[in-house]
Backbone as numpy.savetxt, mean C-alpha at the origin, in Angstrom:
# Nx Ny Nz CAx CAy CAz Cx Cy Cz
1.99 5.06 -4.78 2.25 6.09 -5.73 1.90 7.45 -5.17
2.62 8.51 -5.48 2.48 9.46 -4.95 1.36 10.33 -5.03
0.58 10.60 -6.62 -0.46 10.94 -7.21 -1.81 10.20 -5.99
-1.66 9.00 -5.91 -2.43 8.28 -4.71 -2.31 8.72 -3.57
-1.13 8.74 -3.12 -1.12 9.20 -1.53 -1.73 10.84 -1.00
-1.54 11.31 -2.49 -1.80 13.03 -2.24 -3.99 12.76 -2.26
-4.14 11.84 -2.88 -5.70 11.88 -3.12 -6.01 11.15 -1.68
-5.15 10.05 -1.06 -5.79 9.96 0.43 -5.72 10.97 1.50
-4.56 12.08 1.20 -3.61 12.81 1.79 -5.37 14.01 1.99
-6.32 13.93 0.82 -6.97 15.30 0.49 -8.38 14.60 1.14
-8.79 13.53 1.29 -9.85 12.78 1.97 -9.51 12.60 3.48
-8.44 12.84 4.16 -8.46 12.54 5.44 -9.11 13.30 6.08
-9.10 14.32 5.89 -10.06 15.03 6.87 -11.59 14.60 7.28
-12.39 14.34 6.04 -13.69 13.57 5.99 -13.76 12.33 6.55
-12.96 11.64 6.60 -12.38 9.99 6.62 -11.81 9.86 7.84
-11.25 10.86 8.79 -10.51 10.77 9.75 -11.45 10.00 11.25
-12.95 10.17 11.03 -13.39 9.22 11.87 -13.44 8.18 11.95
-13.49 7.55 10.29 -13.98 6.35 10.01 -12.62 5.64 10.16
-11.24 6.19 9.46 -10.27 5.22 9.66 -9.62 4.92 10.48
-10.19 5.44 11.62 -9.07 5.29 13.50 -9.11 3.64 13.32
-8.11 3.52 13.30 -7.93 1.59 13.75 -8.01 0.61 12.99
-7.66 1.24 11.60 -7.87 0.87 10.61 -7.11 -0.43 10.30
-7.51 -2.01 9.73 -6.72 -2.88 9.73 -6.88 -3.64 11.26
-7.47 -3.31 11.95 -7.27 -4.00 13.14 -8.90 -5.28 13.85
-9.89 -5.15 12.73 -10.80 -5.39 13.19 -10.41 -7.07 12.83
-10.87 -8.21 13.36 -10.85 -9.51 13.36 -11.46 -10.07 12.03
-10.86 -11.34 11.46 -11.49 -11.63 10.18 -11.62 -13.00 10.70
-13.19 -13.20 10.03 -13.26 -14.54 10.12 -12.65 -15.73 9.31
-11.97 -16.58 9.16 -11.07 -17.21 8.48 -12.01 -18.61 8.11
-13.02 -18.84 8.53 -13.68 -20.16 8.44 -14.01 -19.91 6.89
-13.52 -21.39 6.12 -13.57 -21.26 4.83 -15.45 -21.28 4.45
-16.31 -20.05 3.69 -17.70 -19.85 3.43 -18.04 -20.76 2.73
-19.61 -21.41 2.52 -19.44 -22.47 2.27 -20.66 -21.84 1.00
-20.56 -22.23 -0.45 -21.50 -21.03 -1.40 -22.80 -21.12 -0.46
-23.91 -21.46 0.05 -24.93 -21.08 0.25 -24.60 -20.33 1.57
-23.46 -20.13 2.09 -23.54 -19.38 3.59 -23.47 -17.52 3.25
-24.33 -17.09 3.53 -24.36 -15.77 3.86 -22.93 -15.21 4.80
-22.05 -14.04 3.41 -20.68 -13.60 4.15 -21.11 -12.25 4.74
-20.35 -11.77 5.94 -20.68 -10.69 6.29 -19.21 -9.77 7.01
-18.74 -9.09 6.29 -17.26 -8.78 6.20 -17.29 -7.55 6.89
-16.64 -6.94 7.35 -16.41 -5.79 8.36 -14.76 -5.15 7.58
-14.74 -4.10 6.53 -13.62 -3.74 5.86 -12.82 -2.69 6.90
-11.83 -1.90 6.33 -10.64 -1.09 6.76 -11.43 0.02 7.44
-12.53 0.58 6.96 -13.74 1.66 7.49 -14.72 1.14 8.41
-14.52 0.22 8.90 -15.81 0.00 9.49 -16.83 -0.34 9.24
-17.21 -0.39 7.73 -18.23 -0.56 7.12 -18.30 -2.60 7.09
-19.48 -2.74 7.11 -19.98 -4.00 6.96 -20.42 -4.75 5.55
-20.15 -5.78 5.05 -20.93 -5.65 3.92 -21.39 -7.52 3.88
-22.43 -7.41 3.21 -23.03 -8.76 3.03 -23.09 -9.46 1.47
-22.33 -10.47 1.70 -22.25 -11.08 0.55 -23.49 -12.50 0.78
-24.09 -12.77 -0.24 -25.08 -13.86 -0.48 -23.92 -14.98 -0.54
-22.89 -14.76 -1.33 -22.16 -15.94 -1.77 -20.54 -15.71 -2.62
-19.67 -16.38 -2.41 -18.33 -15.92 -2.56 -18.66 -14.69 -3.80
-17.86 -13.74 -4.29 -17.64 -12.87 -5.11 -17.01 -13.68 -6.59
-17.51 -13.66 -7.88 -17.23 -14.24 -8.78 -17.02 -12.77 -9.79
-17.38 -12.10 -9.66 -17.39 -10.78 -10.44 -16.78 -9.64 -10.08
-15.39 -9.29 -10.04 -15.20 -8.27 -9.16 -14.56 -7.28 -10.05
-14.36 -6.01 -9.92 -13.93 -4.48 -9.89 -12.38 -4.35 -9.05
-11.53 -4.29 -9.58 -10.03 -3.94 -8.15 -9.71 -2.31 -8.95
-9.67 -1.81 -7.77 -9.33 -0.29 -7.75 -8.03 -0.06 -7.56
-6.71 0.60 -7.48 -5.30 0.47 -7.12 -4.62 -0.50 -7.45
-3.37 -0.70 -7.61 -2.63 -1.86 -8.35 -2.49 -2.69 -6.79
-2.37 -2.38 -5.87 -2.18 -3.31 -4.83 -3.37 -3.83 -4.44
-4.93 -3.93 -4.83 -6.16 -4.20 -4.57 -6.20 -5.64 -5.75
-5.25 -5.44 -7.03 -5.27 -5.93 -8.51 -4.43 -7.40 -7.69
-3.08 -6.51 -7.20 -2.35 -7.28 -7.05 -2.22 -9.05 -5.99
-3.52 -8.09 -4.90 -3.82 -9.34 -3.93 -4.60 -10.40 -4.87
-5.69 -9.81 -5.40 -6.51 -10.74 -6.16 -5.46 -11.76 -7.38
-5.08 -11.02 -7.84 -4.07 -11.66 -8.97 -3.20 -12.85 -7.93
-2.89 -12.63 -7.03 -1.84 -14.08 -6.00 -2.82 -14.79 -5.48
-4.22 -14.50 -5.35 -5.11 -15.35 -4.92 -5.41 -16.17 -6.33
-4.88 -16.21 -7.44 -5.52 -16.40 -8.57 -6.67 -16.24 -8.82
-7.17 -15.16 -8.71 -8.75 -14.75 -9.27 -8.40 -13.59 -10.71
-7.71 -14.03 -11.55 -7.65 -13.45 -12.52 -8.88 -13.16 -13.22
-9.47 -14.90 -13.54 -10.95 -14.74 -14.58 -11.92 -14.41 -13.58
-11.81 -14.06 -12.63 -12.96 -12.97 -11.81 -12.72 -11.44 -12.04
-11.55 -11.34 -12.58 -11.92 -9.72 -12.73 -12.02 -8.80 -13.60
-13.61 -8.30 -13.64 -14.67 -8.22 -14.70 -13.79 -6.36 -14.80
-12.73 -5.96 -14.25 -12.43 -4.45 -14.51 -11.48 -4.11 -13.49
-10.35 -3.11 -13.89 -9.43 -2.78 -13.48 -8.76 -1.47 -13.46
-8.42 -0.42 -12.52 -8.73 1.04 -13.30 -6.95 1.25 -13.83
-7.45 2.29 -14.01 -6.43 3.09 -15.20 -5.02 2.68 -14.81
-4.85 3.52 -13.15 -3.38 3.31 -11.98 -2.76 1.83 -12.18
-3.90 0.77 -12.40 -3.23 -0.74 -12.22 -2.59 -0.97 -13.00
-2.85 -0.66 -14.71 -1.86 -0.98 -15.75 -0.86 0.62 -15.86
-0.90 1.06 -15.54 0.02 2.33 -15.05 1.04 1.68 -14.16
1.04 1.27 -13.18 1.94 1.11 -11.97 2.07 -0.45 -11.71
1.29 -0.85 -11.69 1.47 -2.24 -11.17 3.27 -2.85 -11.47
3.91 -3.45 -10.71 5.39 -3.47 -11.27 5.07 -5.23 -11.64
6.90 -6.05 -12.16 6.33 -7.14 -12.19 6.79 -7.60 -10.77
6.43 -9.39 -10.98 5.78 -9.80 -12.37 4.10 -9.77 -12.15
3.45 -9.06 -11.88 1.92 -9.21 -11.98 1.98 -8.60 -12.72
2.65 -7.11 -13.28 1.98 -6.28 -14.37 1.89 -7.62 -15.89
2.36 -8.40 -15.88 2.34 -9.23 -17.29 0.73 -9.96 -17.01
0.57 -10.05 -16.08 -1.11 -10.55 -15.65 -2.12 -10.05 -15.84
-1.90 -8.60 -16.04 -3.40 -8.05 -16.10 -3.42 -7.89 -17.80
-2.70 -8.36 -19.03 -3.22 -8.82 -20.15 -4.41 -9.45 -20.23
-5.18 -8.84 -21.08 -6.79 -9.38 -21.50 -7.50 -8.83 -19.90
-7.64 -7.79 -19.27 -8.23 -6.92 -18.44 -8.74 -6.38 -18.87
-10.40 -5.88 -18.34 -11.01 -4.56 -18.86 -10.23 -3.47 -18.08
-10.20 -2.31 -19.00 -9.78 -1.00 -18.10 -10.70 -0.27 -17.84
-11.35 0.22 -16.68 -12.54 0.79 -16.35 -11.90 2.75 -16.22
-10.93 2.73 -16.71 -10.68 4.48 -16.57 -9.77 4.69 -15.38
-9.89 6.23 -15.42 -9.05 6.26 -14.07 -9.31 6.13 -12.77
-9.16 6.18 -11.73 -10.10 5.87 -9.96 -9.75 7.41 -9.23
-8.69 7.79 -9.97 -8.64 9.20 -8.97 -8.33 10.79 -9.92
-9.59 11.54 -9.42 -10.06 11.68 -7.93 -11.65 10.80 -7.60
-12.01 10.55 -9.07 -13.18 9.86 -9.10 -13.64 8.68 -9.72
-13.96 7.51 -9.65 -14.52 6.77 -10.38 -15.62 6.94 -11.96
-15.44 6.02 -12.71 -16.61 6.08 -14.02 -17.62 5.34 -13.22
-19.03 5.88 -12.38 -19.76 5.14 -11.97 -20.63 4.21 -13.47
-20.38 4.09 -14.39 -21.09 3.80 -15.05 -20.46 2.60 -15.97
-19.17 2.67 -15.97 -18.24 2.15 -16.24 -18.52 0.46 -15.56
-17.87 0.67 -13.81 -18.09 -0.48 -13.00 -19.91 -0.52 -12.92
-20.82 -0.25 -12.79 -21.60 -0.61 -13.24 -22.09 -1.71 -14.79
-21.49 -1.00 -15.62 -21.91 -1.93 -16.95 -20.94 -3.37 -16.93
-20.26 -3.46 -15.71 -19.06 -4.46 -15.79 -19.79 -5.76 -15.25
-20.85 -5.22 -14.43 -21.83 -5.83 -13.46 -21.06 -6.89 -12.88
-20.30 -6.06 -11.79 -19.45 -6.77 -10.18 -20.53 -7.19 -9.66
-19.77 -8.16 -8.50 -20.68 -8.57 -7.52 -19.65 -8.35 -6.02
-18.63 -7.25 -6.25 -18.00 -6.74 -5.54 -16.94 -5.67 -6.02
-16.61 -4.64 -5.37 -15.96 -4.03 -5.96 -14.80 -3.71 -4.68
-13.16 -3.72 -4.99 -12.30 -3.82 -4.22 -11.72 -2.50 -4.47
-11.20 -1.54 -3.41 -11.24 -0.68 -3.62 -10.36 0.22 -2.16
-10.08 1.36 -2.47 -8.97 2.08 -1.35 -9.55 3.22 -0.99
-9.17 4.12 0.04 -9.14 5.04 0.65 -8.90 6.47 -0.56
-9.59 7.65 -0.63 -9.73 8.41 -1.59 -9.61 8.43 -2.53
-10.78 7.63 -2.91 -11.05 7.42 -4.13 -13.07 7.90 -4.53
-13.28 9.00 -4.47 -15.03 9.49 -5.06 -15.68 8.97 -5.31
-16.92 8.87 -5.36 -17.80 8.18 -6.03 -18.49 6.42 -5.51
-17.22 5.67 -4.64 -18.03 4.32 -4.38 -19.36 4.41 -3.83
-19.64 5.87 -3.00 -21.09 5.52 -2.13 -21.78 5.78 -3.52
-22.33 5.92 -4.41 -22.93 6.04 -6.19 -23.11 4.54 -6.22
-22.34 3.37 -5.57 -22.43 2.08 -6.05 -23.57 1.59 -5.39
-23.69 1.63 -4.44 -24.89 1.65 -3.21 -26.44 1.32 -4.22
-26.73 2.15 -4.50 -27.64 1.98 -5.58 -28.12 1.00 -6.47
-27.02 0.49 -7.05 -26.68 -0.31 -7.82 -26.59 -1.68 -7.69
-26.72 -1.53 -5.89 -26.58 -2.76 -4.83 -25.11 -3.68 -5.41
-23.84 -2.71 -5.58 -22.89 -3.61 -5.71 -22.19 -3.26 -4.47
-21.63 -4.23 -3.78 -20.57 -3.95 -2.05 -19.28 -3.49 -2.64
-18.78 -2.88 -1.65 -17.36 -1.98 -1.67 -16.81 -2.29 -0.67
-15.88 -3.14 -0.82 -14.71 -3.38 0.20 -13.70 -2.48 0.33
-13.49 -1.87 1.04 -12.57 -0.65 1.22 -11.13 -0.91 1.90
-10.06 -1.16 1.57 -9.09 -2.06 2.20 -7.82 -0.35 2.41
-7.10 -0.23 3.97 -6.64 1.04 4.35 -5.92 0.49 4.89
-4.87 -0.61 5.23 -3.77 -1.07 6.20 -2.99 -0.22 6.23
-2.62 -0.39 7.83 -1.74 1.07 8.83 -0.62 0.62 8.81
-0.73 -0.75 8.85 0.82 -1.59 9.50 1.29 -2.82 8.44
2.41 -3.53 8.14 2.27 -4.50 7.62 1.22 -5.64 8.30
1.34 -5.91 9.14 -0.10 -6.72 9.70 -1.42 -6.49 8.82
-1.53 -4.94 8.75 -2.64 -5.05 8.21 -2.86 -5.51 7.16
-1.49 -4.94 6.53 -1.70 -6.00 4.60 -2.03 -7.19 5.01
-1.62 -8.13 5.82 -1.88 -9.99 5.50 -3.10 -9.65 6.18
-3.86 -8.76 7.18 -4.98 -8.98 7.36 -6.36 -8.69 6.17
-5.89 -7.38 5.20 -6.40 -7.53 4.19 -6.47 -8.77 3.14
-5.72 -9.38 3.37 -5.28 -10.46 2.11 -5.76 -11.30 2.14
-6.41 -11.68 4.27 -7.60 -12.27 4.45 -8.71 -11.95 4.21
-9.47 -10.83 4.34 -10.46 -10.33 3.84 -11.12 -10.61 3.03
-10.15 -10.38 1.27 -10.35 -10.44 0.14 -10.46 -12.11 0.37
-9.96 -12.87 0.54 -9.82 -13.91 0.54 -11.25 -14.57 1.15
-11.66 -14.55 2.08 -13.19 -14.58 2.33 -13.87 -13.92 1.57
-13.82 -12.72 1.17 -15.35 -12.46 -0.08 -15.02 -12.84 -1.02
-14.18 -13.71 -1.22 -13.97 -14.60 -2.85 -13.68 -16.12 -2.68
-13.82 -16.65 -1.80 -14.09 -17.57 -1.16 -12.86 -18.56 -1.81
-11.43 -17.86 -1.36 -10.13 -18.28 -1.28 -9.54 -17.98 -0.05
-10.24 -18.44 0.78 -9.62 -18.96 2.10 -8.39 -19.24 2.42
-8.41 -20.39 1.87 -6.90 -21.09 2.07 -6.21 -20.61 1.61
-6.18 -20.27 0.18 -4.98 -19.64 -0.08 -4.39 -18.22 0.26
-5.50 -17.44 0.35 -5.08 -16.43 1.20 -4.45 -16.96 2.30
-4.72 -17.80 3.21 -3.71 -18.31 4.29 -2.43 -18.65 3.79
-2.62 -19.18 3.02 -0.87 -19.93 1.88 -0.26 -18.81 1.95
-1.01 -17.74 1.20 -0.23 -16.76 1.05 0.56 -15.96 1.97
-0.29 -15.49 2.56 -0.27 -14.45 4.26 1.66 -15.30 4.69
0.83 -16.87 4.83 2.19 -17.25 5.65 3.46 -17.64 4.94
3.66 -17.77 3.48 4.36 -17.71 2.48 5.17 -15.88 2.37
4.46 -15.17 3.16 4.99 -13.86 2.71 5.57 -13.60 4.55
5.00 -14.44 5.47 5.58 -13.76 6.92 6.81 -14.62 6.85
6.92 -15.92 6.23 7.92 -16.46 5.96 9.21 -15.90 5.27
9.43 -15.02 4.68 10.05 -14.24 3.67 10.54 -13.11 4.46
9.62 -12.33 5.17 9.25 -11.54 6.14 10.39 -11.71 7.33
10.10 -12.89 7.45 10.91 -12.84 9.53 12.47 -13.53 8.84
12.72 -13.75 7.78 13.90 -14.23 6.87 14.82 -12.96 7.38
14.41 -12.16 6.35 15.13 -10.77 6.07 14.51 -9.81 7.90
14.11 -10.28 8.45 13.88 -9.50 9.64 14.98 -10.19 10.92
15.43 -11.60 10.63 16.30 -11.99 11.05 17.51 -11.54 10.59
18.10 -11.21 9.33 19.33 -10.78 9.19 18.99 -9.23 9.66
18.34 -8.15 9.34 18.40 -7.13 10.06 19.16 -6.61 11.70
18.18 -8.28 11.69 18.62 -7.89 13.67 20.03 -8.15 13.93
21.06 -8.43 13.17 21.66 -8.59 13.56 22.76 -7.44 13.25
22.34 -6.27 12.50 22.66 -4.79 12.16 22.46 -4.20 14.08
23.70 -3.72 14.52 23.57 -3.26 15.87 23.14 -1.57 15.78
23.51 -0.99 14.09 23.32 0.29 13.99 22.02 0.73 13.20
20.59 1.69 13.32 19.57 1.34 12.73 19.53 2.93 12.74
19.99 3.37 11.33 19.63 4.72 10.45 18.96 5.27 10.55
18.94 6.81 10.76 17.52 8.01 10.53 17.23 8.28 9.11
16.25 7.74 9.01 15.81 8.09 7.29 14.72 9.04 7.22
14.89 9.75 6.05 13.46 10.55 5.90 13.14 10.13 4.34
11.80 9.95 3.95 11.55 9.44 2.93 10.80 10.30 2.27
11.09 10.99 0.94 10.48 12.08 0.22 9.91 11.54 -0.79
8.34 11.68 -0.60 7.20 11.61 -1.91 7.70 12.15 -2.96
7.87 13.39 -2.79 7.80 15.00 -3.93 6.83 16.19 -2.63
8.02 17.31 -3.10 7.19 18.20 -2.25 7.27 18.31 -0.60
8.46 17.48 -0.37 8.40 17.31 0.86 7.15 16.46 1.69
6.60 16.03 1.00 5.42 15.06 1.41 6.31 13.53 1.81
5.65 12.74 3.06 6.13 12.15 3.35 5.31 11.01 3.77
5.74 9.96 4.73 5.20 8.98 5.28 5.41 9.45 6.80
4.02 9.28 7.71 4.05 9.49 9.28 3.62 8.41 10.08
3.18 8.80 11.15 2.44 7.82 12.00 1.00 6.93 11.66
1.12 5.41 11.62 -0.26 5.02 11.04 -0.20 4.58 9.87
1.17 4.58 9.07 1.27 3.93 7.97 1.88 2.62 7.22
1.39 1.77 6.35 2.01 0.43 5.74 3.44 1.32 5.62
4.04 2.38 5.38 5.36 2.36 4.75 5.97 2.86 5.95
5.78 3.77 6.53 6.27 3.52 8.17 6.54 2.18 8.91
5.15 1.47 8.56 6.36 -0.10 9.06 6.82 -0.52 8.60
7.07 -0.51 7.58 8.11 -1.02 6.40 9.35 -0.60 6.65
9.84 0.39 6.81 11.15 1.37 7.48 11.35 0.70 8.60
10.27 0.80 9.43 10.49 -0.01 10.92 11.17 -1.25 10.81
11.07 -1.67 9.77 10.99 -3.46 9.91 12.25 -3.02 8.93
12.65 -2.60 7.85 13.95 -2.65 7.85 15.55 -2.01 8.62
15.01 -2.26 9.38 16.20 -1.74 10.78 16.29 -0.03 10.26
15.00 0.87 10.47 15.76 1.95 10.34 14.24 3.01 11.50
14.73 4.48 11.55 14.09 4.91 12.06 13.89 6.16 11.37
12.34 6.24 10.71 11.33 7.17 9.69 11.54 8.59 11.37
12.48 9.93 10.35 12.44 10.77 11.42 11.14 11.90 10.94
10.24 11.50 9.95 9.27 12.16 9.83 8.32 12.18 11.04
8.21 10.66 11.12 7.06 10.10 12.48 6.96 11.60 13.19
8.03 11.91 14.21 7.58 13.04 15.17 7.07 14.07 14.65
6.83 14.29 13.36 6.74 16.05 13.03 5.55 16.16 12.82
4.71 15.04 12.83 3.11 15.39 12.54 2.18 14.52 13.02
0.70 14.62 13.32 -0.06 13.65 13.34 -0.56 13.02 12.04
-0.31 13.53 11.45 -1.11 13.51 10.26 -0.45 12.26 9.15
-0.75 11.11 8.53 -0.09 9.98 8.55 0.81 10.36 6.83
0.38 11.02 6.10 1.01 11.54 4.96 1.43 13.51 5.22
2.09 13.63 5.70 2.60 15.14 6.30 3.41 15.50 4.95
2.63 17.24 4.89 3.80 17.65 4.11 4.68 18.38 5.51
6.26 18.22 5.33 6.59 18.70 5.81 7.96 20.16 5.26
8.25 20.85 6.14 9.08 21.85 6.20 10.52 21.13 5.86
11.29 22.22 5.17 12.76 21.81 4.76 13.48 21.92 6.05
13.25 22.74 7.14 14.26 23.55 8.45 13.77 21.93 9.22
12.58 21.15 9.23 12.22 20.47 10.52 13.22 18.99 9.53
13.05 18.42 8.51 13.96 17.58 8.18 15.66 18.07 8.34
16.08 19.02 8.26 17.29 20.02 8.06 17.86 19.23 9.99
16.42 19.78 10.51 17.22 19.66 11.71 16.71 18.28 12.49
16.54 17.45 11.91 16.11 15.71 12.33 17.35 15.00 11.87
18.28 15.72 10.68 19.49 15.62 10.35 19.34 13.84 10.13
18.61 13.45 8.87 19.05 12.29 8.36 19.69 11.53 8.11
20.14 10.39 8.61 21.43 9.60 8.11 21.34 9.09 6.71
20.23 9.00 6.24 19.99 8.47 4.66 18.27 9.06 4.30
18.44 9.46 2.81 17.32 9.89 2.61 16.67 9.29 0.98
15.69 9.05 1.43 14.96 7.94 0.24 14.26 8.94 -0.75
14.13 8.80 -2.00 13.25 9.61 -2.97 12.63 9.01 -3.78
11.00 9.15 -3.56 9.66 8.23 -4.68 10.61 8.29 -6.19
10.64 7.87 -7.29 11.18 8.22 -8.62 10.10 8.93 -9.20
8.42 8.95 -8.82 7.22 9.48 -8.93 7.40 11.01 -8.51
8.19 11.12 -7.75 8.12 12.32 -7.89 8.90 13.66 -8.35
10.06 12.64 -9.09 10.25 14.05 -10.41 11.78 14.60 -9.88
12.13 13.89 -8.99 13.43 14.95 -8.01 14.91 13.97 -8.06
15.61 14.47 -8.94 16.91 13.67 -8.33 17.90 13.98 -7.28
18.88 13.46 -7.29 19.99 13.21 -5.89 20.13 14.55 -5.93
20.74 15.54 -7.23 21.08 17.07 -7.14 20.14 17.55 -6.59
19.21 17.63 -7.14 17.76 18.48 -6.65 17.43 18.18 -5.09
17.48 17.03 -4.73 16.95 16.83 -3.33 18.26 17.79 -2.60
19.80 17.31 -2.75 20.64 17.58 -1.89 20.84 19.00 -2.00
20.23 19.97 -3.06 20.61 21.28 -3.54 19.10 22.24 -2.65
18.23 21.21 -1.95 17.12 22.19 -1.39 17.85 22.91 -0.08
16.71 23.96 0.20 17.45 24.79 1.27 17.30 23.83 2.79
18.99 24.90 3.01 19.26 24.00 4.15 20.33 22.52 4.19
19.59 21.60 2.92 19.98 20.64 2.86 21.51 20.23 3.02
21.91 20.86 2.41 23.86 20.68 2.35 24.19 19.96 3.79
23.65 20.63 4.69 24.27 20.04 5.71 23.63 18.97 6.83
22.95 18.42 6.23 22.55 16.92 6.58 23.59 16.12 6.10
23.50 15.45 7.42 23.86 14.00 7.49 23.86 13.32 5.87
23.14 12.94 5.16 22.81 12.29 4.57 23.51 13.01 3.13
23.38 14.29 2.98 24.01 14.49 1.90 25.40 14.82 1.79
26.31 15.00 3.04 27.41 14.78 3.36 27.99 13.96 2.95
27.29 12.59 3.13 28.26 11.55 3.44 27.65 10.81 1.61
26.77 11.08 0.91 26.35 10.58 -0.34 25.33 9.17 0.02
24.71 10.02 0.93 23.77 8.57 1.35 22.24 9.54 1.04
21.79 9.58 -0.47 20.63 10.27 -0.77 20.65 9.36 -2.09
19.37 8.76 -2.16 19.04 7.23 -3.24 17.72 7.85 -3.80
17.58 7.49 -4.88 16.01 7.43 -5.71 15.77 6.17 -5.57
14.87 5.29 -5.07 14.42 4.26 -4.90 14.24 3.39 -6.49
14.89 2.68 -6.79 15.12 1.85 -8.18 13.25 1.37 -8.32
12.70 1.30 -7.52 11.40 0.54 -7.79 9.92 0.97 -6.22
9.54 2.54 -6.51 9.00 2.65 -5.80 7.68 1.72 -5.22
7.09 1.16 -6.67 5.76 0.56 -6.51 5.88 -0.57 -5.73
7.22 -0.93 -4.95 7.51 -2.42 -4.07 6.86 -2.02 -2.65
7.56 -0.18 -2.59 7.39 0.02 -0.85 6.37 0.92 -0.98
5.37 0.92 -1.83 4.24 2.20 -1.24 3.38 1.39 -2.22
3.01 -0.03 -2.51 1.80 -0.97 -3.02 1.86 -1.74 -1.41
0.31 -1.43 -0.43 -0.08 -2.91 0.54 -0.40 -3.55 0.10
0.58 -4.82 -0.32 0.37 -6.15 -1.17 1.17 -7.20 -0.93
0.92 -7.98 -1.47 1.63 -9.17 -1.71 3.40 -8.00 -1.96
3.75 -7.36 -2.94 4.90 -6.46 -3.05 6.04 -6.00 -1.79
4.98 -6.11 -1.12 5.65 -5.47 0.46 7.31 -6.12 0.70
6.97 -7.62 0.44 8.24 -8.06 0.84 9.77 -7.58 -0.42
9.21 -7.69 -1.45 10.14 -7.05 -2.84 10.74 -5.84 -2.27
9.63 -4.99 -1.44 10.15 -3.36 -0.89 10.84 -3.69 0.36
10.59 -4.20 1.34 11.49 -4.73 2.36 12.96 -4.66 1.73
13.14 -5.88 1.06 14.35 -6.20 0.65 15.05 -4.99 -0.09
14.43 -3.75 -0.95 14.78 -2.80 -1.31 15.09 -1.82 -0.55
14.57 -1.55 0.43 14.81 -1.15 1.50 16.30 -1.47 2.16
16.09 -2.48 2.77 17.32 -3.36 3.56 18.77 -3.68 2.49
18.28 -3.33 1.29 19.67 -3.42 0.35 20.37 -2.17 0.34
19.24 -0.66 0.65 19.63 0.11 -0.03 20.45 0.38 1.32
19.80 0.34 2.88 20.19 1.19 4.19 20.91 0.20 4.87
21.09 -1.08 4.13 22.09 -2.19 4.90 22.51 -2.38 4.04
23.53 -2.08 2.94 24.08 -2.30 1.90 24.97 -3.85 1.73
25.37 -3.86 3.83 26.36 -5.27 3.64 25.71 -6.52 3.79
24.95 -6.07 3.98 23.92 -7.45 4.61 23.45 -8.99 3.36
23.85 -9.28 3.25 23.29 -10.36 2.36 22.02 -11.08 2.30
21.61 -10.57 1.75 19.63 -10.88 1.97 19.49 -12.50 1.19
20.47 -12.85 0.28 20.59 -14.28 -0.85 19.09 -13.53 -1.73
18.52 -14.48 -2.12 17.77 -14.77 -3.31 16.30 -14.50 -3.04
């Protein structure tokens, strides 16, 4: 969601040490056994020690809601913030019926809120205020930031060890690469692979280092934001998209702009993309900008919208 991406977009600077490599650290997969002491290493670097699987948990973001909800840990979760029943798409949004709502998560948490919920973990994303307040309280904060699709199934393990659903987090992971290398096989066989630029609102975008950057990647196309910045959510200039000259251009529905409005900004007329009537509002943003279990729903949205002939089946 875009409201989200602008609140990680405003923490990177602080955060920019901690998240180099984010998604890449090793998970232990050996199923915990309750008396074994867990000791988890999240998206930050941070370490955290669990006494014993997580039975009480806090999910922050609808894609934090959403892993737990496919792990079936529904009756574990003691709170859920505001964004999850906001956004969550289906079919999980019909799941979080009979949820506590703990408020909103951005720009800050109700520390008092997940406190009175009394977690014994709290799941949680990248700019979001207030988790170091939990510290105190001695409740752990798993902080989950995947760069790449990899990293989502590596998160999915994660969670899956501090809730001591192992296996099925494995079920899952390979139930979704299965789905995954499906639609990555018909791709490949597209010999032509599109310049897309993908607009938040505001010219804000997706760059280098991000779940939705590989997502583009992986649906046969090429994100011409990547070069224009280091910075992994860039706002960028109308003249530097103008002249990357898009073959198709994607628009959040979050952010307020239709086909006129995008194709009527300056400059724009004469792109590629609005030439030829290849400028889309994405029917269902929360598929390609939730790291979740969702990813593959956005794939296929993706690959329907920029491979129109391709037959993906069912």
């Amino acid at each position: 969601m875009f409201k989200h991406i602008l609140g990680i977009t405003a923490s990177a600077v602080m955060a920019s040490t901690l998240l180099a490599g984010c998604g890449s650290a090793p998970v232990n997969t050996a199923n915990a056994k309750p008396s074994t002491v867990i000791h988890i290493t999240d998206d930050l670097h941070h370490t955290i020690t669990l006494k014993k699987p997580a039975t009480r948990i806090v999910t922050l973001e609808p894609s934090n809601a959403e892993i737990a909800l496919d792990l079936g840990l529904k009756s574990h979760i003691v709170g859920t913030d505001q964004a999850t029943f906001q956004y969550t798409p289906s079919p999980w949004h019909k799941e979080l019926s009979g949820l506590k709502n703990i408020g909103p998560s951005y720009p800050g948490i109700s520390v008092e809120k997940i406190v009175a919920a009394k977690p014994n973990l709290v799941i949680a994303s990248t700019g979001i205020k207030g988790l170091s307040a939990l510290a105190q309280f001695h409740i752990p904060v798993l902080v989950l930031n995947p760069n790449s699709v990899n990293g989502v199934y590596h998160d999915i393990l994660l969670v899956g060890e501090a809730t001591g659903t192992t296996s099925k987090a494995h079920q899952l992971v390979q139930k979704m690469k299965a789905k995954v290398a499906s639609i990555e096989s018909k791709v490949a066989t597209v010999k032509h692979k599109p310049t897309v630029f993908y607009d938040l609102g505001g010219l804000y975008t997706t760059g280098h280092g991000t779940f939705l950057n590989s997502l583009i990647s992986m649906a046969g196309a090429v994100n011409v934001a990547a070069p224009m910045s280091t910075q992994p959510w860039p706002q960028v200039k109308a003249e530097q998209v103008v002249k990357a000259n898009p073959e198709d251009i994607l628009i959040d529905p979050a952010a307020g702009v239709s086909v006129s409005q995008e194709e009527h900004q300056a400059g724009f007329p004469a792109i590629t993309a609005v030439k030829t009537g290849h400028v889309y509002v994405l029917p269902n943003s929360s598929y390609t900008n939730e790291p979740s279990p969702a990813l593959v729903m956005g794939l296929q949205e993706l690959v329907k919208i920029l491979h129109p002939h391709l037959n993906l089946g069912r």
